[in-house]
N, C-alpha and C positions, 0 to 999 in steps of 0.2 A: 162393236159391243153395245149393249139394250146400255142406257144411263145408272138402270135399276141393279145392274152389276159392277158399278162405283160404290164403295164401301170407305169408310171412315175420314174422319178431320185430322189434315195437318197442320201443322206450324213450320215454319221452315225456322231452326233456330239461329237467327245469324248471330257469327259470332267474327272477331277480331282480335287478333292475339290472343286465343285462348280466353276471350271476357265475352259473355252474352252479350248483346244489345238489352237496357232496359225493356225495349217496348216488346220484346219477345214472350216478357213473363206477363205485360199486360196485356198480348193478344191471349196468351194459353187462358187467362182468367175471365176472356170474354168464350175459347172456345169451349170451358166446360160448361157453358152457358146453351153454347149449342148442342154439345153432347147430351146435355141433360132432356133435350127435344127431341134427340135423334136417337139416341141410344147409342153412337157407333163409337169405336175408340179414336181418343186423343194421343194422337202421334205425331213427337217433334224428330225435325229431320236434322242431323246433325253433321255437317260438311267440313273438312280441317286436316288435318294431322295434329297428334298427339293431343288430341280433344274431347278423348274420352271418359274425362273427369269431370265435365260439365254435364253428364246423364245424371247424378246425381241432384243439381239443381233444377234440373227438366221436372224430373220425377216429383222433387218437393212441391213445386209449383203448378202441378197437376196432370204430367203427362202421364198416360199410361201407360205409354211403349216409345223408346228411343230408337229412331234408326240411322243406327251411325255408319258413315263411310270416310274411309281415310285413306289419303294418299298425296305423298311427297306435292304432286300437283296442285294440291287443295290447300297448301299449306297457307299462301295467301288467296284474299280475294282476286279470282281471272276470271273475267265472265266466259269464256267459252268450256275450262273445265268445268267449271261449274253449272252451267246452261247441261253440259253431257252429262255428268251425275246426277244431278237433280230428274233430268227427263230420265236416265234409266230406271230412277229408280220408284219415280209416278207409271211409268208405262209397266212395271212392274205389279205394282200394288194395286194402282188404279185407284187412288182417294175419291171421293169425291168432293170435297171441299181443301183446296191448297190456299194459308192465310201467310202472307209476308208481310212485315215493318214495311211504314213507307219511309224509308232511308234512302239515302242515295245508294246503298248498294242492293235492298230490295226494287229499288225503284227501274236498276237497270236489270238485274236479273230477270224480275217478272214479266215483263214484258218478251223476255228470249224464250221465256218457255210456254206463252202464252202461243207461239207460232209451232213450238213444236210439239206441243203436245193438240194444236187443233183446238183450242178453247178458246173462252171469252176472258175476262179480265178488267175488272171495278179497279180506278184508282184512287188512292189517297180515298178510302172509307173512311167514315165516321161512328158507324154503327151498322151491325149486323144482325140479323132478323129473319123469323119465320111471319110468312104473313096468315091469312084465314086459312088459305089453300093448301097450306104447307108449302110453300115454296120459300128457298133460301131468296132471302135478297138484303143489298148491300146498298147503305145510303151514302151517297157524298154531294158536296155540292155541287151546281153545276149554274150552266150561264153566268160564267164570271162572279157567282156565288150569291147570286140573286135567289133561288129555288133550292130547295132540297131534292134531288132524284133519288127513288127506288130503282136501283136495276138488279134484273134479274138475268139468269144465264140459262135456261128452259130446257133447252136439247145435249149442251155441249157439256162435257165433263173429262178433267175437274171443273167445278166453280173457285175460279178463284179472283183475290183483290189484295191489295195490297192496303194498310191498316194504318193511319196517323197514328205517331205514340200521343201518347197521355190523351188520350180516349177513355181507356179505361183502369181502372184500380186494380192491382194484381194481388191473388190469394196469400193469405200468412200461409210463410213456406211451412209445409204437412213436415213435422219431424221427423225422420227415420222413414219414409214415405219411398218404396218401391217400386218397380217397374219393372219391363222385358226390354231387354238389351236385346238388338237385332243389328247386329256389326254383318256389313255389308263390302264385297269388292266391288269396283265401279274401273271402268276403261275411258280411261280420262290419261292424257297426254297433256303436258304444260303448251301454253301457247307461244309457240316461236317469234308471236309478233309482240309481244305484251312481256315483261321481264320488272319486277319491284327489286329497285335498287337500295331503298332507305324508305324506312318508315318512322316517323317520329309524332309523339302524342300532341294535342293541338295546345296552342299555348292559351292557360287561361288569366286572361286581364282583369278579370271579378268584376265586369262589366256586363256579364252573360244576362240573358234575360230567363232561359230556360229553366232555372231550379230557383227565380229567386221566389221566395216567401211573398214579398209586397213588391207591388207592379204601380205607375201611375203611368197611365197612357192618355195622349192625347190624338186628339182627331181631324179632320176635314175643317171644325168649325176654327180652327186656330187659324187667324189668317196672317199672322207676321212671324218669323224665324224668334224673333225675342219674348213671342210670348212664350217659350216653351222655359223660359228660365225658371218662373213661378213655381212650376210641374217638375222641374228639375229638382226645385229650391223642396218642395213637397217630398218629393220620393228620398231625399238626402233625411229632413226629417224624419221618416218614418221606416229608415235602415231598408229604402227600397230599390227600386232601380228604374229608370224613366222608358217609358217604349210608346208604339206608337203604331194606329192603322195606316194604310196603306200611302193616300194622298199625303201626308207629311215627308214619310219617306220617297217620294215618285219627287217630292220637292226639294230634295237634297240634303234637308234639316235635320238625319238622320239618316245611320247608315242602314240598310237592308236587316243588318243582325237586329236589329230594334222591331223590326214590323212583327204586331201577331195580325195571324189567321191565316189563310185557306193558302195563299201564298207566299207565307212567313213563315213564324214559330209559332207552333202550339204552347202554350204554358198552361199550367197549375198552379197558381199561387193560391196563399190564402187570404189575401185579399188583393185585388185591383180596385185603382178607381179609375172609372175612365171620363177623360174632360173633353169635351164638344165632340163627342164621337155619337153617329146616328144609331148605329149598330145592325150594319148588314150583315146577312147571313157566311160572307167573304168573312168578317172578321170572329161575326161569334162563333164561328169553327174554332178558331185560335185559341180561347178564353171560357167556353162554356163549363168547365170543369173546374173553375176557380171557387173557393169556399166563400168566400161572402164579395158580391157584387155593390159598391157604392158608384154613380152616374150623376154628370152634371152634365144639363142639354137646358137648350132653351127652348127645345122644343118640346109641348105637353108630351104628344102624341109619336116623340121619338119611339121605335122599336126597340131602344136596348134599354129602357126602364121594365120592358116585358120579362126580361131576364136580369133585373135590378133587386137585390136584397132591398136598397135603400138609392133613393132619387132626390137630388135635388134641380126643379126647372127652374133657371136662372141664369145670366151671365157670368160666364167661369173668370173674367175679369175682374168680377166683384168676390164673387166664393172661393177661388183660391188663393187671395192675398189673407184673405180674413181669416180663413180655415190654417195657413202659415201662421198668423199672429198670434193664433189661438194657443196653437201644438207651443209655440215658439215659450210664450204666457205659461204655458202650464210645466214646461219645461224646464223654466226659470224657478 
């Protein structure tokens, strides 16, 4: 089939036990974005058993047509039912643009259907875009997060990619906000090899970096395991949580759940500060969506003052003892 015979945007809405993923409602809030370029309809695809209550929150958050498929087999995440539903029900419709969370479990999905349906496939997006030409295209970073790439998918359809959460800001849910329900059967068999014995929620230590409010992260320029105490001592002041670019954790000082960017956590706080961090493209993936950016470098001409509300260049040895004394002083 001509490309020009691919018609509409989807969202694949994954969901787990019956609860959306967040970054679902924040992809549908970039795809009306594209809908509003293309004209074509916003449709979330809806995989599960007894999940059909979640069309209601699709709708408010901007879908305009649910298409739901249910069966026993769906009931959890299996990638191979779900690889077969999914493909029937693209090779069905024929979208042209398929957008999934980059989750671990978009993350394996995508790429299964990325073979059977004969398409391309952008991962871990950052932003999604029409350029002069009209052509869809899907930024992420790329060379170890040195560059920003456009890529494009020209001939093959769908286009699709898979979408880091907290990217984007998702719509105030539309009250009372309607839709076309399209309840769908799909030939989909449990996998014989694959069986979920026990599923249980993750345990949280309030240590998370993901949703906290105030971030203080440090960087490459931190060269002893004891200076991260200060930054410790800082983020405790300011009811926040300590984290950290990549070289800190590659150095053991810090577990993996601490890293932001490209190959970490993405966060949103409303405020970070970040101490002896250069600010590569690797890490401002992670943080670029945070509300106000304060930076301490000692170098002028650091890159993450470009993306800095407020800079201070200077030795973070001297600025955050002082900057503790101060909070410490006024707190007193």
């Amino acid at each position: 089939m001509a490309k020009e015979d691919y018609k509409g945007i989807w969202v694949f809405a994954e969901q787990q036990n019956g609860v959306l993923n967040p970054a679902v409602l924040e992809i549908l809030a970039k795809a009306l974005e594209l809908k509003a370029h293309t004209g074509e309809e916003l449709t979330a695809v809806l995989l599960g058993d007894c999940v059909g209550s979640l069309a209601e929150t699709l709708f408010a958050y901007g879908a305009d047509q649910v298409i739901l498929a249910e069966d026993k087999a769906l009931a959890s995440y299996s990638a191979r039912p779900y690889e077969a539903a999914l493909t029937q029900l693209a090779e069905k419709y024929k979208p042209s643009i398929i957008l999934y969370a980059a989750t671990s479990l978009g993350r394996d999905l995508a790429p299964r259907l990325m073979v059977t349906l004969k398409t391309g496939l952008t991962a871990d997006a950052i932003d999604l875009g029409f350029d002069r030409d009209e052509v869809f295209y899907q930024t992420t970073p790329a060379y170890g997060g040195s560059i920003l790439a456009h890529i494009v998918i020209l001939e093959a359809r769908p286009q699709m990619a898979t979408v880091r959460p907290m990217m984007f800001e998702p719509i105030e849910p539309r009250t009372g906000a309607t839709g076309k329900l399209i309840t769908e059967t799909v030939d989909v068999k449990a996998d014989p090899d694959y069986e979920v014995l026990e599923t249980a929620p993750k345990q949280d230590t309030g240590d998370a970096i993901e949703g906290a409010a105030v971030i203080v992260a440090g960087g490459r320029g931190i060269k002893e395991e004891a200076d991260l105490a200060p930054l410790k001592e800082l983020a405790s002041l300011l009811d926040g949580k300590l984290a950290a670019s990549r070289p800190l954790v590659d150095n053991g000082w810090l577990p993996h759940e601490k890293q932001i960017g490209q190959s970490g956590t993405t966060v949103k706080p409303k405020f970070i500060f970040n101490v002896a961090i250069s600010g590569s493209v690797q890490y401002q993936v992670g943080m670029q969506n945070a509300g106000c950016v304060i930076s301490v470098n000692h170098t002028k001409g650091a890159p993450i003052f470009d993306i800095s509300h407020y800079g201070v260049i200077g030795d973070y040895k001297s600025v955050i003892p002082a900057l503790v004394e101060e909070i410490k002083n006024r707190k007193a």
